[in-house]
TIKOLLO-213288 format. One record per residue (C-alpha): x, y negated, z negated; residue in three letters. Coordinates in Angstrom, 2 decimals, padded with zeros to 5 digits. Last residue first. Layout:
% TIKOLLO-213288
+---------+---------+---------+------+
:       x :       y :       z : rest :
+---------+---------+---------+------+
:       X :       Y :       Z :  ALA :
...
+---------+---------+---------+------+
***
This chain:
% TIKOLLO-213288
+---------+---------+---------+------+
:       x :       y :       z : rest :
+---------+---------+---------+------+
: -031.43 : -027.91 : -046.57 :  UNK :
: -033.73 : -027.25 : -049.29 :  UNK :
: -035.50 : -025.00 : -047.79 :  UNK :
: -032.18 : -023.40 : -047.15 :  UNK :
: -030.82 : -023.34 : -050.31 :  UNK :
: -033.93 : -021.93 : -051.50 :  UNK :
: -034.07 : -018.97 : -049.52 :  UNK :
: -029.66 : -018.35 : -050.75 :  UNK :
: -031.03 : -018.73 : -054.41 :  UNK :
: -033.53 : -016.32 : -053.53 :  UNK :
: -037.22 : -016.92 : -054.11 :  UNK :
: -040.16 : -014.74 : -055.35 :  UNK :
: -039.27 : -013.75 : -058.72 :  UNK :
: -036.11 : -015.92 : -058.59 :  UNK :
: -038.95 : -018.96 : -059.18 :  UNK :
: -037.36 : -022.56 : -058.21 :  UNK :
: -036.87 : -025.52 : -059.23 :  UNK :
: -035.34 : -027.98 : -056.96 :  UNK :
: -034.32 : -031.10 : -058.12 :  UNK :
: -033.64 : -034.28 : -056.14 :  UNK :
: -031.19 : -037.26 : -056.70 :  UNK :
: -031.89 : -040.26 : -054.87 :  UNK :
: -029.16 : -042.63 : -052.88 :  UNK :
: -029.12 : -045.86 : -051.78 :  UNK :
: -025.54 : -046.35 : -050.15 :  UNK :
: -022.78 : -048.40 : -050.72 :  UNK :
: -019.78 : -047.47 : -048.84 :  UNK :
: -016.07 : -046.54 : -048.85 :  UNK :
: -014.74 : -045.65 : -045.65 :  UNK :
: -012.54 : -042.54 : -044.61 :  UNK :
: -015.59 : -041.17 : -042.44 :  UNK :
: -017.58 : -041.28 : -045.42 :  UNK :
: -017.04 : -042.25 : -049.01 :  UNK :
: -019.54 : -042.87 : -050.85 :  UNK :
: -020.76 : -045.69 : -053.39 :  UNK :
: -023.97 : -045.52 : -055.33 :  UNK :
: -026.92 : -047.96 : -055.63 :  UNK :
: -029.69 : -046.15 : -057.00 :  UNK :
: -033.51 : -044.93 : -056.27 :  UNK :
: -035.01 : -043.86 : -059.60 :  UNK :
: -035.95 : -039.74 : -059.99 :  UNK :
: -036.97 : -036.98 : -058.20 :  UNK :
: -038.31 : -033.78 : -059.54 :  UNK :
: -039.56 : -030.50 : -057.23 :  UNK :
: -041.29 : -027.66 : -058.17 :  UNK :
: -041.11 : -024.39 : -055.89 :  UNK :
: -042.89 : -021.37 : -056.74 :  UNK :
: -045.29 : -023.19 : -058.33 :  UNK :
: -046.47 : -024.18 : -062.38 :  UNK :
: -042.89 : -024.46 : -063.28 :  UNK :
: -042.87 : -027.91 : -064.78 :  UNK :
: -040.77 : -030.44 : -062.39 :  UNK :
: -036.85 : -030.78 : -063.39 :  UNK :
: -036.21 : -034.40 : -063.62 :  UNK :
: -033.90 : -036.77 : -062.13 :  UNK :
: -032.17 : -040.74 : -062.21 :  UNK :
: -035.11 : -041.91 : -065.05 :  UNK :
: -035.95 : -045.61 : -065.04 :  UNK :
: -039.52 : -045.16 : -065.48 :  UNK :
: -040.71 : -045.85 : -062.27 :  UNK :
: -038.16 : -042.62 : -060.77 :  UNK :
: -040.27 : -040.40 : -063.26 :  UNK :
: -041.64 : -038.38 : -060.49 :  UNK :
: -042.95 : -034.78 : -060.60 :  UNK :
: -043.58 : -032.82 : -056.87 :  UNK :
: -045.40 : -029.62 : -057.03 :  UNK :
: -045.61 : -026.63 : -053.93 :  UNK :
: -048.63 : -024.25 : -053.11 :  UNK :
: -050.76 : -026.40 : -054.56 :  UNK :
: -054.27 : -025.20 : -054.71 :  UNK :
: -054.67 : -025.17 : -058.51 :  UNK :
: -058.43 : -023.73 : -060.00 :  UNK :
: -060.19 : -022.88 : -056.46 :  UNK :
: -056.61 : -021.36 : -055.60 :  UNK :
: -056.26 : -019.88 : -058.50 :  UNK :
: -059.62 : -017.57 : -057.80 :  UNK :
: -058.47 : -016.31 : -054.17 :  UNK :
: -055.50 : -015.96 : -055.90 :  UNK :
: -056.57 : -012.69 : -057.85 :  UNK :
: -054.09 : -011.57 : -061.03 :  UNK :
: -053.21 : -015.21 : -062.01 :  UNK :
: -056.29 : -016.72 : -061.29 :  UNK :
: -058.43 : -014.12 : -063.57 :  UNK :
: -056.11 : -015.11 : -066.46 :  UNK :
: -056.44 : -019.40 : -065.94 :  UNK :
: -060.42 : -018.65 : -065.94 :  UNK :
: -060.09 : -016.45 : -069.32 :  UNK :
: -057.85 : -019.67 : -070.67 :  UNK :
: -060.42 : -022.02 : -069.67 :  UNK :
: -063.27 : -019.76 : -071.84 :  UNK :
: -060.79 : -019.00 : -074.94 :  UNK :
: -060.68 : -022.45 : -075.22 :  UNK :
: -063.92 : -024.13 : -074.79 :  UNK :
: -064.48 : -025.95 : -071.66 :  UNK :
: -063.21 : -030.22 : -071.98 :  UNK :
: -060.31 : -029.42 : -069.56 :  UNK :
: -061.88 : -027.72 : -067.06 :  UNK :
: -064.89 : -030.85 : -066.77 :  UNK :
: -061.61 : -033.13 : -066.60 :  UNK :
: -059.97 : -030.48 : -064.28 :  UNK :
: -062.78 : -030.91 : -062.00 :  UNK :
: -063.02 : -034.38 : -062.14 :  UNK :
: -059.54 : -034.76 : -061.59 :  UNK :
: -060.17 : -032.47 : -057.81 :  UNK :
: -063.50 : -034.83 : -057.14 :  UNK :
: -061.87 : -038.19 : -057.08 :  UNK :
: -064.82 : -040.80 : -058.26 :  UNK :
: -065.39 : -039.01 : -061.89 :  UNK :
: -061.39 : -040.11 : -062.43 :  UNK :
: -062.07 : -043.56 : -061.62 :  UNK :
: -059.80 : -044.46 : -058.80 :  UNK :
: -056.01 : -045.39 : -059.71 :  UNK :
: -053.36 : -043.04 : -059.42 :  UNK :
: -055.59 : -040.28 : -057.67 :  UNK :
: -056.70 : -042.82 : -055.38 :  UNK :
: -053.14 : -044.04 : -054.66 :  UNK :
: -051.89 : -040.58 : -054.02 :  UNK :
: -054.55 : -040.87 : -051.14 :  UNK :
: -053.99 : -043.86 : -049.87 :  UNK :
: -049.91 : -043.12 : -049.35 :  UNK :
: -050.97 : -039.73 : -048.14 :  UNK :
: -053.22 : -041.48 : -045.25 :  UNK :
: -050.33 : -043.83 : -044.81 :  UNK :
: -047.38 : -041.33 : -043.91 :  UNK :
: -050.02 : -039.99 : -041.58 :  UNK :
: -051.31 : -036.52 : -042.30 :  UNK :
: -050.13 : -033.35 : -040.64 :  UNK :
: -047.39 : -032.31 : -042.98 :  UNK :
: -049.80 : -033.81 : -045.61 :  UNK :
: -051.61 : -030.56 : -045.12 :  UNK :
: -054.00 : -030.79 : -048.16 :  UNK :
: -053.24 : -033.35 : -050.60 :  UNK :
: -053.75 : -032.18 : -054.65 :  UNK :
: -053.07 : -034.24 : -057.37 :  UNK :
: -052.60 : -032.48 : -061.13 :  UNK :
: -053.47 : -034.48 : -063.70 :  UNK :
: -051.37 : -035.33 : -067.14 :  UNK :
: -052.76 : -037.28 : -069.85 :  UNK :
: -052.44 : -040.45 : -071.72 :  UNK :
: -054.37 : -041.23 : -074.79 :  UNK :
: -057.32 : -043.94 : -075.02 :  UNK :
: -060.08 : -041.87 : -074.60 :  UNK :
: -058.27 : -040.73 : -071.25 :  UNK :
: -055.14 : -042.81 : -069.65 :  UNK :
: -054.27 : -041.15 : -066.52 :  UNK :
: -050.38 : -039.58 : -065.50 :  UNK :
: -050.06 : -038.46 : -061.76 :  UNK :
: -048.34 : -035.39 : -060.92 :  UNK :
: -048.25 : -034.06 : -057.83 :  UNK :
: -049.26 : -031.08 : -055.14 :  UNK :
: -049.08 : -030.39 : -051.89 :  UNK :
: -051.08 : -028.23 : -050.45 :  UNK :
: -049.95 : -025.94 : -047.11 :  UNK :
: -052.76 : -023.46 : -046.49 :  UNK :
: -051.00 : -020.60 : -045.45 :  UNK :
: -050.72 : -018.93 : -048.99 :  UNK :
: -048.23 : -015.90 : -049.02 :  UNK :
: -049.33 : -013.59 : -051.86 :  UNK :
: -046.73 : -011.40 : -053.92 :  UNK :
: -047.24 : -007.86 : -055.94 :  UNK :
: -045.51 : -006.04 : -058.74 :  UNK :
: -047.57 : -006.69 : -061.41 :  UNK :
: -048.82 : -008.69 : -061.85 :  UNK :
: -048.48 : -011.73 : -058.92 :  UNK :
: -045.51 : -013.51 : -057.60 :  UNK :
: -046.43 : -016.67 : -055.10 :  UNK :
: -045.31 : -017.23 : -051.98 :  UNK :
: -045.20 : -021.26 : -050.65 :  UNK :
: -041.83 : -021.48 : -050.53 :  UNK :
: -041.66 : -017.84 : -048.72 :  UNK :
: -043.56 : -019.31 : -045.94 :  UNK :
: -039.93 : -021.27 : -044.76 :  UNK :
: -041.28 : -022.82 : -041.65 :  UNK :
: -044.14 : -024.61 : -042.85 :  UNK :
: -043.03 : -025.44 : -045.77 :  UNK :
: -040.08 : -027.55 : -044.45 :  UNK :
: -042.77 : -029.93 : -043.21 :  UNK :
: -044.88 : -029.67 : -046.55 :  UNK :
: -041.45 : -030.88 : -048.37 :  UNK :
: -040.85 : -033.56 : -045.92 :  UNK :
: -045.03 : -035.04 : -045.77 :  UNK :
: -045.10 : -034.53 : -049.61 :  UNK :
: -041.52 : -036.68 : -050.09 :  UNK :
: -042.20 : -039.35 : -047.95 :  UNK :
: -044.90 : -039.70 : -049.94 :  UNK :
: -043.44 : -039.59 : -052.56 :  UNK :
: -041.19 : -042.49 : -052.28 :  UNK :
: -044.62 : -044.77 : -052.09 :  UNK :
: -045.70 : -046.55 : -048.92 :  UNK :
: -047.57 : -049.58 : -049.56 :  UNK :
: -048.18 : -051.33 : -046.19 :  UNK :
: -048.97 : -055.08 : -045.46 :  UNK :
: -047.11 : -055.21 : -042.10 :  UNK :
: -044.12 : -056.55 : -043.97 :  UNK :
: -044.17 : -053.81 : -046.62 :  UNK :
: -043.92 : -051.20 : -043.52 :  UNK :
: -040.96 : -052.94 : -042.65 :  UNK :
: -039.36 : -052.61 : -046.25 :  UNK :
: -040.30 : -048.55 : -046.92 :  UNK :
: -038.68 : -047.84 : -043.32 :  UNK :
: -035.65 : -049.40 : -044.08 :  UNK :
: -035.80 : -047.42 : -047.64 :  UNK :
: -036.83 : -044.18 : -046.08 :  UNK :
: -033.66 : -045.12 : -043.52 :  UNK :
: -031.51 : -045.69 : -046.21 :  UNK :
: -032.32 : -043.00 : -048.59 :  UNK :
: -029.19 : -040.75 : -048.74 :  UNK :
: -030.14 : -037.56 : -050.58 :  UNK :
: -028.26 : -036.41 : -053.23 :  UNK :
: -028.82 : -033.24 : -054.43 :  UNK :
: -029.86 : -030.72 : -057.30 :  UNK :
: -030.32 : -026.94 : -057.49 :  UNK :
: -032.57 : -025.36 : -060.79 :  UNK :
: -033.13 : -021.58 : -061.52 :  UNK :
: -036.92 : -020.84 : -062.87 :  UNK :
: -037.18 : -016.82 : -063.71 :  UNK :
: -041.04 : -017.18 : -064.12 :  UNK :
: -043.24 : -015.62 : -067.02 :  UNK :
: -043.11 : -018.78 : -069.25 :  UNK :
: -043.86 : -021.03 : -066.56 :  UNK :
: -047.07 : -019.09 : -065.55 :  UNK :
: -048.86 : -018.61 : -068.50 :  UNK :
: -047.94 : -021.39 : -071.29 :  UNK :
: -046.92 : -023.50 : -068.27 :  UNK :
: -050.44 : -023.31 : -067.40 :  UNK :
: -052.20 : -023.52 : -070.80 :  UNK :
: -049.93 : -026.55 : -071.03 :  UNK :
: -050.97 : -028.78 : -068.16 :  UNK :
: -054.70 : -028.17 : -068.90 :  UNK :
: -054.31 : -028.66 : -072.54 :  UNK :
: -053.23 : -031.99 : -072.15 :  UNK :
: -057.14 : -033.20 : -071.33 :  UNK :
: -057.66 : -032.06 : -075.16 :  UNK :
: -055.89 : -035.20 : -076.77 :  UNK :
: -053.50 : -033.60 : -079.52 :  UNK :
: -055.12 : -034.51 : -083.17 :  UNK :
: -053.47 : -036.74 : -085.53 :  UNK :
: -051.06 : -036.90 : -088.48 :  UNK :
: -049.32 : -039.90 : -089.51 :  UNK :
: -045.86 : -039.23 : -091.92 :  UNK :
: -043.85 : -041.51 : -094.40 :  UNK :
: -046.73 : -041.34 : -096.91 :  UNK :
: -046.34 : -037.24 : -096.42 :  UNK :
: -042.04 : -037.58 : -098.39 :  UNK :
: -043.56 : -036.82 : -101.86 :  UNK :
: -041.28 : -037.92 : -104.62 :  UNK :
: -044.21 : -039.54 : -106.55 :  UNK :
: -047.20 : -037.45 : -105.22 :  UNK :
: -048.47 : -038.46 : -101.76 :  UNK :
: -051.24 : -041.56 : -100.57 :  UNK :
: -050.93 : -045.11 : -099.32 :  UNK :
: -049.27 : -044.15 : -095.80 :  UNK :
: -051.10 : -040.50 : -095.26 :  UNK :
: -053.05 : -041.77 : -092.21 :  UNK :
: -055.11 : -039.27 : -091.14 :  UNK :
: -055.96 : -039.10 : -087.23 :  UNK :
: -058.82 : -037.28 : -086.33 :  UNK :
: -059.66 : -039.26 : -083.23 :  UNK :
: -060.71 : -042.11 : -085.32 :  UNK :
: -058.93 : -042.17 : -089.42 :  UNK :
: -059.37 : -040.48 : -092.32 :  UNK :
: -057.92 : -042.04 : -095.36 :  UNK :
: -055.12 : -040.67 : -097.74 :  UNK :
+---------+---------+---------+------+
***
């Protein structure tokens, strides 16, 4: 065997006759991932997710999408998304309530939104939470430039990844203390995780939906934009159509409350 960067070991020339380790590569888990799974380790585990899925009929996002191209625009699916979710939030408050030990709930009434946005990070990719606050009162083109400085900006440049960068490189039992506290007083998770709702896409992967980790009350997944014939009003037509997940926490949320915020 030979040690290799980042911890690896490379067990390829090595083993006892017979042994099955010089078909197998070990290496170390990139720390900036712990950030993402201390907090499904804590929250996700605790909450009674349920999942709801539709189809949502993306022609005028898409005729929108197209003229704003010709005036030079990049507007992104999700942002559509943020700005509709963070709309809805505002009259539905229990989307953005949050269940706390042990019997308690807070209602936050600063509307975040929050997304995932995948860096690369001594040379391994990692998951970041972004963070836009009231994109129900931003322009469709403010939160289009500002998921694309989370996307692409150097990570010491965009203050809320360079805090999790700096959370993410804190000793262990130190980050997971921090995570703790949060739970029980949300004065403390909000400094940590503002969100009060998540978005996850995978729609640039080729992926038609995803359930979102369970890190809010409400998590939403969206996948690839497709081609998909309907029938309405006795006529078959093509129409581009997106399939959306809600996740959502039982704790807090009603299947009957999230049908209608999802309405």
């Amino acid at each position: 065997m030979r040690l290799l960067e980042h911890g690896r070991i490379d067990s390829q020339d090595g083993g006892r006759d017979g042994d099955d380790s010089r078909h197998m590569r070990y290496r170390s888990t990139s720390r900036y991932r712990f950030n993402v799974l201390d907090l499904l380790n804590l929250f996700g585990q605790k909450a009674l997710m349920y999942h709801m899925f539709a189809d949502l009929d993306m022609t005028r996002i898409r005729a929108y999408r197209e003229q704003a191209k010709l005036e030079g625009k990049r507007i992104t699916i999700t942002a559509f998304l943020l700005k509709a979710i963070s709309i809805a939030q505002v009259e539905h408050p229990v989307s953005r309530t949050f269940f706390l030990p042990p019997l308690r709930a807070v209602t936050y009434n600063n509307i975040v939104g929050g997304f995932t946005v995948e860096r690369m990070i001594e040379g391994s990719p990692a998951v970041f939470f972004g963070e836009i606050e009231r994109p129900h009162e931003k322009s469709l083109e403010e939160i289009a430039r500002s998921i694309e400085e989370f996307a692409e900006d150097p990570i010491e440049s965009v203050p809320k990844l360079k805090v999790q960068k700096l959370f993410a490189e804190m000793p262990v039992p130190l980050r997971q203390l921090v995570w703790h506290m949060g739970e029980w007083f949300p004065a403390l998770r909000v400094k940590c995780m503002g969100a009060t709702f998540g978005l996850s896409s995978l729609g640039a992967l080729g992926i038609d939906s995803v359930c979102g980790p369970s890190v809010c009350t409400c998590v939403f997944g969206i996948g690839q934009l497709v081609e998909q014939v309907v029938a309405k009003d006795g006529a078959l037509l093509v129409k581009p159509l997106m399939t959306v997940a809600l996740s959502f926490d039982q704790r807090v949320m009603s299947s009957y409350q999230a049908a209608r915020f999802f309405e």
